[in-house]
C-alpha positions in Angstrom: 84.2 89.0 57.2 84.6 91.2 60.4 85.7 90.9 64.1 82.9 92.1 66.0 83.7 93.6 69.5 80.6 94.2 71.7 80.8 96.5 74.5 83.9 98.2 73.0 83.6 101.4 74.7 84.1 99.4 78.0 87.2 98.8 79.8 87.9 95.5 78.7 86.6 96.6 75.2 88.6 99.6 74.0 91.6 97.6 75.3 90.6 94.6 72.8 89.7 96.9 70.1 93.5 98.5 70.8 95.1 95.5 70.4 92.9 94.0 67.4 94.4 97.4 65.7 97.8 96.3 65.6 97.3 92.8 64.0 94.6 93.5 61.8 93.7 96.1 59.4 91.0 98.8 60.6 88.2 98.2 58.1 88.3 94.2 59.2 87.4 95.4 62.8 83.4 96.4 64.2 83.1 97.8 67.2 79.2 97.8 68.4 78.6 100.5 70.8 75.5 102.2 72.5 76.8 105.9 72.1 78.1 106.3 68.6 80.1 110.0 70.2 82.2 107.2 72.9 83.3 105.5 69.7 84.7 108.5 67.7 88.4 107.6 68.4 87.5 104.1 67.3 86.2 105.4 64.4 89.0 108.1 63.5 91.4 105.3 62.9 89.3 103.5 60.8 86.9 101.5 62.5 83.5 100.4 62.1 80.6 101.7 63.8 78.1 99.6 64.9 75.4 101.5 67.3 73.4 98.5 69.2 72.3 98.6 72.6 71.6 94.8 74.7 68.7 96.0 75.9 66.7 96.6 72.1 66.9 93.4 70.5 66.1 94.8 67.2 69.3 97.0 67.4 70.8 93.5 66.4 68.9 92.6 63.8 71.4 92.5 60.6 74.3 93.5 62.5 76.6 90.6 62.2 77.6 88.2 58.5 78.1 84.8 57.4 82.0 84.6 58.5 82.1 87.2 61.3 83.7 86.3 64.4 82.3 87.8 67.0 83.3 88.9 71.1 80.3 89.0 73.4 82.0 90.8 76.3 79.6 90.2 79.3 77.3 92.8 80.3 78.0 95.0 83.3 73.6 95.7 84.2 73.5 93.5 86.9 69.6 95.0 87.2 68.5 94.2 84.0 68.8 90.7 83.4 72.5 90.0 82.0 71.4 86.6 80.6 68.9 88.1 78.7 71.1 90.8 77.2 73.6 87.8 76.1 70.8 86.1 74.4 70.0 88.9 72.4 73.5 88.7 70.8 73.4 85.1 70.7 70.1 85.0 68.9 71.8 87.5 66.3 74.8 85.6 65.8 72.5 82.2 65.4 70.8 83.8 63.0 73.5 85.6 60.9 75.8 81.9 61.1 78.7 83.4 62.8 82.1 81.8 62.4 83.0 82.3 66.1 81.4 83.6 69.1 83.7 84.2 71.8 82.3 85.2 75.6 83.7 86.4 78.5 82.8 84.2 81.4 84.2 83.3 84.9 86.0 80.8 86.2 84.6 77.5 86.5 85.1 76.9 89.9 84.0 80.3 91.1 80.5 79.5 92.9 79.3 83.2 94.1 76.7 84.2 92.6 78.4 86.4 90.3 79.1 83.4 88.6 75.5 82.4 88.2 74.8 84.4 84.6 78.1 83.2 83.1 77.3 79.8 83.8 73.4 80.4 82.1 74.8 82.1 79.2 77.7 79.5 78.5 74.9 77.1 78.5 73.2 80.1 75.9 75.8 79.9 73.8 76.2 75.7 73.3 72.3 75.4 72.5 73.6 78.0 69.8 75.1 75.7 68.1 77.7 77.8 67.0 81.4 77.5 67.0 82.6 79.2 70.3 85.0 80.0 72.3 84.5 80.5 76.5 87.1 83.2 78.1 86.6 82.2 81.3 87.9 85.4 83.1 90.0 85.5 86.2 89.7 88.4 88.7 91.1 91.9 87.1 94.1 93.2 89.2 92.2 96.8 88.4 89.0 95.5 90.4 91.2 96.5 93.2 94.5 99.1 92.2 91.9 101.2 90.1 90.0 102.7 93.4 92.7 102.9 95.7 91.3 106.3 97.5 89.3 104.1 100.4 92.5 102.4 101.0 95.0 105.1 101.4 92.5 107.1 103.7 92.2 104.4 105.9 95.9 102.7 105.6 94.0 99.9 105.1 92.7 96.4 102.8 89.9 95.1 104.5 88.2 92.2 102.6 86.1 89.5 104.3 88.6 87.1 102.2 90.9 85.8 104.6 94.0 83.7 103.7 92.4 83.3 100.8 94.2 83.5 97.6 94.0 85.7 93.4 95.1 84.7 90.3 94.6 88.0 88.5 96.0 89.5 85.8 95.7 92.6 84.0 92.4 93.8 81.9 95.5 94.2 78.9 96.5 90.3 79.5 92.7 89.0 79.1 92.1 91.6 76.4 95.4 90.2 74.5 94.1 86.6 74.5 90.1 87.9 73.0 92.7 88.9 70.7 94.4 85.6 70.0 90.9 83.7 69.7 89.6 86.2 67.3 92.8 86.3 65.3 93.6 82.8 65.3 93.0 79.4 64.2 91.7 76.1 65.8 89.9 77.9 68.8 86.4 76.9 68.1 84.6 74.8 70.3 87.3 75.6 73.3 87.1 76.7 77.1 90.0 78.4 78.3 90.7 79.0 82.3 92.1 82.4 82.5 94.3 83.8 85.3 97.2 85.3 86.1 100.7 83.2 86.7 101.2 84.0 90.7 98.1 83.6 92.5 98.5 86.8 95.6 96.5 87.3 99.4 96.0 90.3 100.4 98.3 90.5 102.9 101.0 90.2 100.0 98.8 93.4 98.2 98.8 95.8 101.4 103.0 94.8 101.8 102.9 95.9 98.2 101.1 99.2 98.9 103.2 100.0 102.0 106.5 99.3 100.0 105.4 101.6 96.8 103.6 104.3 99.3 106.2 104.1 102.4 103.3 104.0 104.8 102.0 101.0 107.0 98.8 99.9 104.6 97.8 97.0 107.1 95.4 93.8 105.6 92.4 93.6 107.9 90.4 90.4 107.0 86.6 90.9 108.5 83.3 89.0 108.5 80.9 89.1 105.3 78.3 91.0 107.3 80.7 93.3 108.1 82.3 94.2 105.0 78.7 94.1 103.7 77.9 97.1 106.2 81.3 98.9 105.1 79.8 98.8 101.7 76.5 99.9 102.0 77.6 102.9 104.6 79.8 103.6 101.2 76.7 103.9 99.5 76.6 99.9 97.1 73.3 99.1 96.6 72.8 96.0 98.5 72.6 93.4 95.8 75.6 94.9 94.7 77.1 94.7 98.3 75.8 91.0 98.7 77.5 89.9 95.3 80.9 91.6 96.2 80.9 89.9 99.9 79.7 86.3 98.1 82.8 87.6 95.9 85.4 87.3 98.9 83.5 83.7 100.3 84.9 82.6 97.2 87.8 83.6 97.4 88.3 82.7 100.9 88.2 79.0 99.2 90.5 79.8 97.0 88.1 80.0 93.8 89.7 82.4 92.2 93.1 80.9 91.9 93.4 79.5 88.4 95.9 76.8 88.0 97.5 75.8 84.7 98.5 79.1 83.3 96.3 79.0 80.2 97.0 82.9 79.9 99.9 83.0 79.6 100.2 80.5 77.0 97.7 81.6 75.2 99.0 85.4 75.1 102.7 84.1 74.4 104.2 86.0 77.5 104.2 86.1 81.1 100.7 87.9 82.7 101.5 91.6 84.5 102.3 91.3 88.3 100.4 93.0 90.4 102.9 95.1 91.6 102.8 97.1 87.8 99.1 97.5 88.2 99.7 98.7 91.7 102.1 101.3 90.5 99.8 102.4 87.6 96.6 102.6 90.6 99.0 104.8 92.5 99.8 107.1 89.6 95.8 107.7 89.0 
């Protein structure tokens, strides 16, 4: 039996495979990668290799055992049909009789389009069959502290979010519950809602930056067409662009607040403010 960790070179990835390291023993643990050299710290300390890429289904084929239990960490090729890459693993896991599959979704009342292959590939992973576990994500306080350049060159947030409102957490909080599922018992054939404990607008985020920076970072809430002009003049593709501004229409209805504090519980400790990751985004 082995926990199998795909997309561990990712973000979200190498900080799961960090944590799986300090509650289970190295040889237990498979991280699947698509460049074997990205996983050489991974596997200095012990780790399996497991060299598979979503895009060559046969890369899959004998990869996972009877007993695994198994993280699907969403895909990040927007271009190249996410819900096909999932199925790949899914078909894999099917077929070896996984004890667990675990994936990384969204929130269930986000509505953007973003949301659109989560929902297909939560619906993938019930016609497995298979004993599951949905991690429906909240918003990553590093989707905004870890680029902070654009916002210290122009003293400014701008969103096309208004009022609305964020319950995110850190990459390290979601990462520590994948951990808790995979280490655990009684999680299959769950759905957890994931989000931070203090839901934030982004006029509380550019205070924040003004009080750690001593400048005056002002929050300047503009229409979707013209945040989606901002980001193509920055040089998004414009599905990309489109996605991010259908991003901030749900948020503007407050779809990305996640009541109930299911991360927190599930981790066993309060989630990291924002302020922490803001401090950390200044220091990079």
């Amino acid at each position: 039996m082995s926990i199998v960790v795909t997309g561990a070179t990712g973000h979200l990835g190498r900080h799961v495979i960090a944590q799986l390291l300090e509650r289970v023993p190295a040889e237990e643990i498979t991280a699947v990668v698509r460049d074997k050299a990205k996983g050489a710290e991974f596997a200095e300390r012990g780790v399996r290799l497991a060299v598979a890429d979503y895009n060559a289904p046969d890369t899959f084929d004998g990869l996972f055992s009877a007993g695994d239990k198994v993280l699907l960490i969403s895909g990040n090729e927007f271009d190249k049909g996410r819900v096909a890459q999932h199925q790949v693993v899914i078909d894999a896991a099917k077929a070896a009789g996984v004890a667990l599959l675990a994936y990384t979704s969204a929130p269930g009342t986000l509505t953007a389009t973003l949301a659109d292959d989560h929902r297909a590939t939560e619906e993938a992973v019930l016609a497995s069959g298979l004993p599951y576990s949905l991690l429906r994500n909240g918003w990553y306080h590093e989707n905004y502290t870890e680029n902070l350049a654009p916002v210290l060159a122009h003293d400014a947030v701008v969103t096309a979010a208004g009022e609305g409102r964020v319950s995110s957490a850190a990459r390290a909080d979601y990462a520590a519950a994948a951990v808790a599922v995979l280490t655990g018992e009684g999680h299959e054939n769950t759905t957890y809602e994931l989000g931070g404990d203090v839901a934030w607008g982004f006029a509380e985020y550019a205070a924040e930056l003004s009080a750690r920076t001593g400048r005056t970072i002002s929050y300047q809430s503009v229409s979707g067409e013209t945040l989606k002009g901002i980001l193509a003049g920055a040089g998004l593709p414009d599905a990309l662009a489109e996605m991010l501004v259908g991003v901030d229409a749900s948020i503007a209805r407050d779809e990305l607040v996640v009541p109930g504090g299911e991360l927190s519980k599930l981790i066993g400790r309060p989630t990291t403010p924002l302020a922490v990751a803001v401090e950390e985004g200044l220091k990079g």
